[in-house]
VODO-723245 format. One record per residue (C-alpha): residue number from 1; x negated, y negated, z negated. Coordinates in Angstrom, 2 decimals. Each point is the difference from the previous one (the first is absolute). Last residue first. Layout:
! VODO-723245
{rec NUM; {X; Y; Z}} ...
***
This chain:
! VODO-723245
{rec 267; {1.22; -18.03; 11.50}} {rec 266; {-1.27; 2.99; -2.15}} {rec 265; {2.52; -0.02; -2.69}} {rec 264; {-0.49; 2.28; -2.39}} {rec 263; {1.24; 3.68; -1.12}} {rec 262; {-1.15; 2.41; -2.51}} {rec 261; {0.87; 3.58; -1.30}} {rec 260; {3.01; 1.11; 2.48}} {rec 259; {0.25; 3.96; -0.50}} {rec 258; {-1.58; 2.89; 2.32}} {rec 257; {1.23; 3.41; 1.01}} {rec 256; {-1.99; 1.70; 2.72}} {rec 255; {2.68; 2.10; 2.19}} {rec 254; {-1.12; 3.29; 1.93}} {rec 253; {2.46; 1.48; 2.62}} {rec 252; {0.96; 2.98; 0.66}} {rec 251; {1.76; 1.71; 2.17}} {rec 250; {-1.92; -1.08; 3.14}} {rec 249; {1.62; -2.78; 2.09}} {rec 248; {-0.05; 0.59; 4.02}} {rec 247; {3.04; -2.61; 0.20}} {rec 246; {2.58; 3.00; 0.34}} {rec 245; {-0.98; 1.60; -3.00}} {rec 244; {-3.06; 2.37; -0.46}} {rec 243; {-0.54; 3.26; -1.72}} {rec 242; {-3.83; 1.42; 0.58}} {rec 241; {-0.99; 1.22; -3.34}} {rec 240; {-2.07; 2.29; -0.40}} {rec 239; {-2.18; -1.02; -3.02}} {rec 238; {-2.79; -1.86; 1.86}} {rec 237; {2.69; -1.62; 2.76}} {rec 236; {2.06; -1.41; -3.34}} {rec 235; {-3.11; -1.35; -1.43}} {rec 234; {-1.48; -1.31; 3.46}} {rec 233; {3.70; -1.49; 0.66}} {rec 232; {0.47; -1.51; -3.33}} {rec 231; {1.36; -3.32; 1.38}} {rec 230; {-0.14; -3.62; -1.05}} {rec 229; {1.88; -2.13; -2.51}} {rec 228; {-1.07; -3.19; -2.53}} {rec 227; {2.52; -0.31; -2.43}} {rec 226; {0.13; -2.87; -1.79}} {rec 225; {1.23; -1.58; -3.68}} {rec 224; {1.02; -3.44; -1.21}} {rec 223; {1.85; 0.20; -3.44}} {rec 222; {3.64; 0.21; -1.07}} {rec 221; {1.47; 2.61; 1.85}} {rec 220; {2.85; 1.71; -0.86}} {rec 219; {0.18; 3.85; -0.59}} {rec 218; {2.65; 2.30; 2.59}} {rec 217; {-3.61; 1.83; 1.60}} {rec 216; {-2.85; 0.14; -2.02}} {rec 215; {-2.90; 0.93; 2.38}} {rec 214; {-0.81; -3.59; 1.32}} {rec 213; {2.53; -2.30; -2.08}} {rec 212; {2.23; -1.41; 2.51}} {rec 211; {0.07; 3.50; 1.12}} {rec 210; {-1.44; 0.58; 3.43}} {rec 209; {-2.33; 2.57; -0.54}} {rec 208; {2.27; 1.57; -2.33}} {rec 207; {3.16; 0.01; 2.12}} {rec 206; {-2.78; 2.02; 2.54}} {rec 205; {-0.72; 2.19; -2.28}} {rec 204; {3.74; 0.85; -0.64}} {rec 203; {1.04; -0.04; 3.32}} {rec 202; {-2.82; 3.24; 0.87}} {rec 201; {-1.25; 0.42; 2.96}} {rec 200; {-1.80; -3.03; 0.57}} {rec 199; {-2.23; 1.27; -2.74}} {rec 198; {-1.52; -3.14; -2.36}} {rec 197; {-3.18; 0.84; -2.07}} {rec 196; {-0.76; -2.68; -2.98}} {rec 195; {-3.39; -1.67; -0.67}} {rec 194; {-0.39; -2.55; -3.08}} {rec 193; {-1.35; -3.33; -1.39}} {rec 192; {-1.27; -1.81; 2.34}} {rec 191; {-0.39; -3.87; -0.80}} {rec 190; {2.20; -2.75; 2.27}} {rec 189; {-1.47; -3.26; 0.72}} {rec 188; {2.47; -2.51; 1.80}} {rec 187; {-1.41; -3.14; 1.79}} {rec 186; {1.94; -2.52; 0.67}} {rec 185; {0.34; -2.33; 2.92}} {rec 184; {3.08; 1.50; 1.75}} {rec 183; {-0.90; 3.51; -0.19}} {rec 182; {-3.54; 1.50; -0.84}} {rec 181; {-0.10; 3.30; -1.43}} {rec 180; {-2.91; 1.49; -2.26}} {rec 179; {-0.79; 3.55; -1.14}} {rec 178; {-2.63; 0.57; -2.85}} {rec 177; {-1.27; 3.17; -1.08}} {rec 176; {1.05; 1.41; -3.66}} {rec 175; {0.84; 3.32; 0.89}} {rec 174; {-0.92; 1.22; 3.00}} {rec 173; {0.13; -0.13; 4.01}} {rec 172; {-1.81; 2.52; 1.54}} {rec 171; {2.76; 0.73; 1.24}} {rec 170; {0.98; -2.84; 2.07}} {rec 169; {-3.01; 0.50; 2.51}} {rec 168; {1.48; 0.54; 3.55}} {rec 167; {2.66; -2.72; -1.28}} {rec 166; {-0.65; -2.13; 3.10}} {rec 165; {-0.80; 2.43; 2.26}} {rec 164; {0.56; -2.76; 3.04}} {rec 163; {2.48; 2.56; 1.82}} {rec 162; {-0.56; 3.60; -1.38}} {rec 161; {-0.73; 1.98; -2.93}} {rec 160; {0.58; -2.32; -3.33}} {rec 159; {3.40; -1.97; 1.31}} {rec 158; {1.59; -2.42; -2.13}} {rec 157; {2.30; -0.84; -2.50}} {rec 156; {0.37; -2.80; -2.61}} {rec 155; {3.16; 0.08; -2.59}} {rec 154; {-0.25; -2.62; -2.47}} {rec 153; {2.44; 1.67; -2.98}} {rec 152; {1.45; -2.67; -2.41}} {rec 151; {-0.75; -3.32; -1.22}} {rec 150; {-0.76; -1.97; 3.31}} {rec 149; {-4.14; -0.84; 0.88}} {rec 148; {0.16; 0.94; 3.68}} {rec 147; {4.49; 0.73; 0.35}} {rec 146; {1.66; 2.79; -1.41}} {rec 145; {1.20; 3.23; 1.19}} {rec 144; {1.70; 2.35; 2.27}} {rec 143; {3.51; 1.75; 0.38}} {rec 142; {2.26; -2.34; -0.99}} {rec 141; {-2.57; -3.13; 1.82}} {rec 140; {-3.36; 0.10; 0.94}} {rec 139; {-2.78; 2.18; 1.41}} {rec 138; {-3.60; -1.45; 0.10}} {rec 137; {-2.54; 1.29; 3.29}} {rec 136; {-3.67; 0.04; 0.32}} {rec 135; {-2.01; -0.78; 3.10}} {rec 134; {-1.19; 2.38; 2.82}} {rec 133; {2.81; -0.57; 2.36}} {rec 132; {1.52; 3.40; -0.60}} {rec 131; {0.40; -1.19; -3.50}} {rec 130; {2.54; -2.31; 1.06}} {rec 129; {1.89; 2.63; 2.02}} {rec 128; {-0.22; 2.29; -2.59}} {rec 127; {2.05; -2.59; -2.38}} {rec 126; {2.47; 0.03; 2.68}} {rec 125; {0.82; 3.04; 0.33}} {rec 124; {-0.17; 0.90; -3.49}} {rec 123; {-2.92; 0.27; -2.58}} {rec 122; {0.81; -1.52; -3.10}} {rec 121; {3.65; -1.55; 0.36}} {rec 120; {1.61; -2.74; 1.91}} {rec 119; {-0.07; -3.80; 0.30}} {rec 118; {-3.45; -0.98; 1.48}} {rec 117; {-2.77; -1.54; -1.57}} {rec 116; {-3.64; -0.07; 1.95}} {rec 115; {-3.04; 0.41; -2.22}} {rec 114; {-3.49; -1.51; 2.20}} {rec 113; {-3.18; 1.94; -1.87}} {rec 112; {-2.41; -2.80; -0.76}} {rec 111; {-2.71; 1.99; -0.88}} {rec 110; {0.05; 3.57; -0.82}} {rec 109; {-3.01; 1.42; -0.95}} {rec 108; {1.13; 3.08; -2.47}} {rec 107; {-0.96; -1.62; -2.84}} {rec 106; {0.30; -3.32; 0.74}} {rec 105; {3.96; -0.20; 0.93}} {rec 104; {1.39; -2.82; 1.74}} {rec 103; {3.10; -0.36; 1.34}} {rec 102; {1.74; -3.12; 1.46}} {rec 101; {3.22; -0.58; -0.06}} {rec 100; {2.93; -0.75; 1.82}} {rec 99; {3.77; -1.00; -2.23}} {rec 98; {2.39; 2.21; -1.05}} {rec 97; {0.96; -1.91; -3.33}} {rec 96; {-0.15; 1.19; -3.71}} {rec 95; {-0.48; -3.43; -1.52}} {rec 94; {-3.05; 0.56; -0.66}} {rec 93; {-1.81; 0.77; -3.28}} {rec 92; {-2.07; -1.84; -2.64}} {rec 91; {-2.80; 1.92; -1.44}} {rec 90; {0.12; 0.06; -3.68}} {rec 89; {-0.32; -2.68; -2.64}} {rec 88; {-2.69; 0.32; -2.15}} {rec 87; {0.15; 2.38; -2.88}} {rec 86; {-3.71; 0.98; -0.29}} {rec 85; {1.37; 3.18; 0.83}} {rec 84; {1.90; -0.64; 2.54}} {rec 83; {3.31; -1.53; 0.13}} {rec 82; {3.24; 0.85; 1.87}} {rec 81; {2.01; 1.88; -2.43}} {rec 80; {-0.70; 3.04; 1.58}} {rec 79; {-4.03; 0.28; -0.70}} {rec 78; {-1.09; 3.32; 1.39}} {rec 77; {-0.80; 3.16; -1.79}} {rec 76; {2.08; 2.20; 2.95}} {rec 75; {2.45; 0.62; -2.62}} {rec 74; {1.38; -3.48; -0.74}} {rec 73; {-1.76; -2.41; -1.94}} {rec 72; {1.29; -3.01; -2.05}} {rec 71; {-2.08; 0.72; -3.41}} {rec 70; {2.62; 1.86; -2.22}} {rec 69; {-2.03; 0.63; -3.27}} {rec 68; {0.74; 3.55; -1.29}} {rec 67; {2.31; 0.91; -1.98}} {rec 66; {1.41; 3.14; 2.30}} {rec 65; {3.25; -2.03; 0.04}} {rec 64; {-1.32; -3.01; 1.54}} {rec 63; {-1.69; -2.38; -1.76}} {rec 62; {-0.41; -3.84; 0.07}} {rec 61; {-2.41; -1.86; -1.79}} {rec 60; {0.82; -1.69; -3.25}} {rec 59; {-0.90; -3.93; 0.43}} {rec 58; {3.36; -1.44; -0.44}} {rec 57; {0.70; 1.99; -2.70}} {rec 56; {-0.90; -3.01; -2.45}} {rec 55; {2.09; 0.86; -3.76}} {rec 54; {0.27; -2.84; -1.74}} {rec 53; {4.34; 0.56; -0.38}} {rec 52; {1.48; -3.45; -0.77}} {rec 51; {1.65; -1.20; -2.89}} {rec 50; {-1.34; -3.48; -0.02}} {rec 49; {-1.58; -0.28; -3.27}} {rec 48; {-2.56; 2.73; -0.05}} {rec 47; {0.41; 2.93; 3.01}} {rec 46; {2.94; 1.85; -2.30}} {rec 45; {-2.48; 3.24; -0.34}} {rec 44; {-2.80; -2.04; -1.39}} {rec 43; {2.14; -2.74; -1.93}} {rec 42; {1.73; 3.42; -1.92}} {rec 41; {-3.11; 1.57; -0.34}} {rec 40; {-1.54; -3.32; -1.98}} {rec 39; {3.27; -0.36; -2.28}} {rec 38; {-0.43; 3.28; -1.34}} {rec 37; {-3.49; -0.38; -0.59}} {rec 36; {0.61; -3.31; -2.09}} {rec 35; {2.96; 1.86; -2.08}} {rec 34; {-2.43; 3.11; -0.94}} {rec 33; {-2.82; -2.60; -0.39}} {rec 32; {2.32; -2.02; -2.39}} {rec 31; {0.83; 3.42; -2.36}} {rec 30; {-3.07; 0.75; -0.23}} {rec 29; {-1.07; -3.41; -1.13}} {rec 28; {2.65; 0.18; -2.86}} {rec 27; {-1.18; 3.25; -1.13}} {rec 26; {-3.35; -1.38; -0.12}} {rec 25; {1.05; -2.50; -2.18}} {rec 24; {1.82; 2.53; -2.09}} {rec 23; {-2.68; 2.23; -1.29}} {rec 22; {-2.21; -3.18; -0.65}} {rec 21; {2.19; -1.45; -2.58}} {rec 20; {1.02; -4.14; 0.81}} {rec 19; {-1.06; -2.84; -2.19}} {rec 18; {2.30; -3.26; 0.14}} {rec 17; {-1.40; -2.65; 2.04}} {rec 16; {4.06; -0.66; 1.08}} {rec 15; {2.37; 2.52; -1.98}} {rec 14; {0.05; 4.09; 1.03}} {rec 13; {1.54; 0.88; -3.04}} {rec 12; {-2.51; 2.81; -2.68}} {rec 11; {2.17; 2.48; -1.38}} {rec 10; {-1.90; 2.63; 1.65}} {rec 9; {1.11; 3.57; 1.19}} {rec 8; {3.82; -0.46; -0.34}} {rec 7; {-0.43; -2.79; 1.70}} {rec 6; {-1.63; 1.62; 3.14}} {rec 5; {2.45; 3.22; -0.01}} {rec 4; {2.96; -3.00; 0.27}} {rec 3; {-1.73; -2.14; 2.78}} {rec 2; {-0.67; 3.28; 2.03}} {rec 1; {3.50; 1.52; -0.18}} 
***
């Protein structure tokens, strides 16, 4: 439709070096940017010769479904993908073995404090026994926990009111302080994060206590934790309370949770 309108309008022929009316040259060059654009956003959305899409999403963070930037953490604000913040590698943990220890915690003086395993749970006959002897005592096994160092629930007991006292100061234990373990040449630093109350009256609390995951029974583990357990007997004696097993354990007992931030070889 374009050529005939056009020589209707001039008579003139397009021959070589022959002159060409102003009204249609510029037609003409309208009509080869319209092509030339066309072209262009084809090549862009194509990705050019080869066909392929240019679009990079290889650096988009990744959101959850609040849109907001998932950054490893889990509710307690610490790292769970095993990095810190500067996003060194974390803390390497045990293999989860019973194995001696030594504890060691400055806050509260300890120095040195032997940990004896045993296969059993927090507390028992046996573990009683051990704590009887002024030092601190590690259950094992179905019923107990992980090894110095092993990715679950270090469970460390001892006595605060008699014997050697050694966990006369445990509550004044806070967030943030330090707690080391020596077993087999390494040296495992855990950081306290929490307190939890345990009744021996209650199954629940105690399932809690010695959950894989210290107060999340049924979850699995996957980082280094510890419980560090002695008795409430002032605070239970203060509010009336004079219930006692068969061991001469209070009702409750008070647990410092701590996770595995740093370990090294010291040998």
């Amino acid at each position: 439709m374009c050529s005939r309108s056009c020589a209707r309008s001039s008579p003139t022929r397009l021959l070589p070096g022959a002159f060409v009316p102003g009204a249609l040259l510029w037609g003409l060059l309208g009509l080869l940017g319209l092509v030339l654009g066309a072209c262009s956003s084809e090549g862009a959305g194509r990705g050019g010769a080869g066909g392929r899409p240019t679009s990079d999403t290889s650096t988009a963070p990744t959101t959850g479904s609040t849109g907001t930037e998932s950054t490893g953490t889990d509710s307690t604000g610490t790292d769970s993908t095993g990095t810190g913040s500067s996003g060194a590698a974390g803390p390497r943990p045990s293999d989860g073995r019973p194995r001696r220890a030594l504890l060691s915690i400055a806050r509260i003086g300890v120095v040195d404090l032997p940990v004896l395993p045993y296969r059993g749970w927090t507390d028992d006959a046996p573990g009683t026994r051990i704590q009887d002897g002024g030092v601190a005592a590690s259950p094992h096994g179905p019923r107990g926990g992980t090894g110095p160092g092993g990715v679950g629930n270090y469970q460390v007991t001892a006595h605060r009111l008699s014997s050697t006292r050694a966990f006369e100061h445990l509550p004044r234990l806070r967030r943030g302080d330090r707690v080391q373990v020596e077993a087999d040449g390494v040296r495992y630093t855990y950081e306290v994060r929490g307190t939890r109350s345990t009744s021996f009256r209650s199954a629940r609390s105690l399932r809690a206590q010695r959950a894989a995951v210290p107060g999340r029974p049924g979850r699995t583990a996957s980082r280094a934790m510890i419980t560090l357990s002695t008795c409430a007997t002032p605070e239970d004696h203060a509010a009336g309370n004079y219930w006692a097993d068969e061991f001469d354990n209070p009702e409750h007992r008070i647990d410092k949770i701590g996770v595995l931030v740093a370990s090294r070889l010291i040998s």
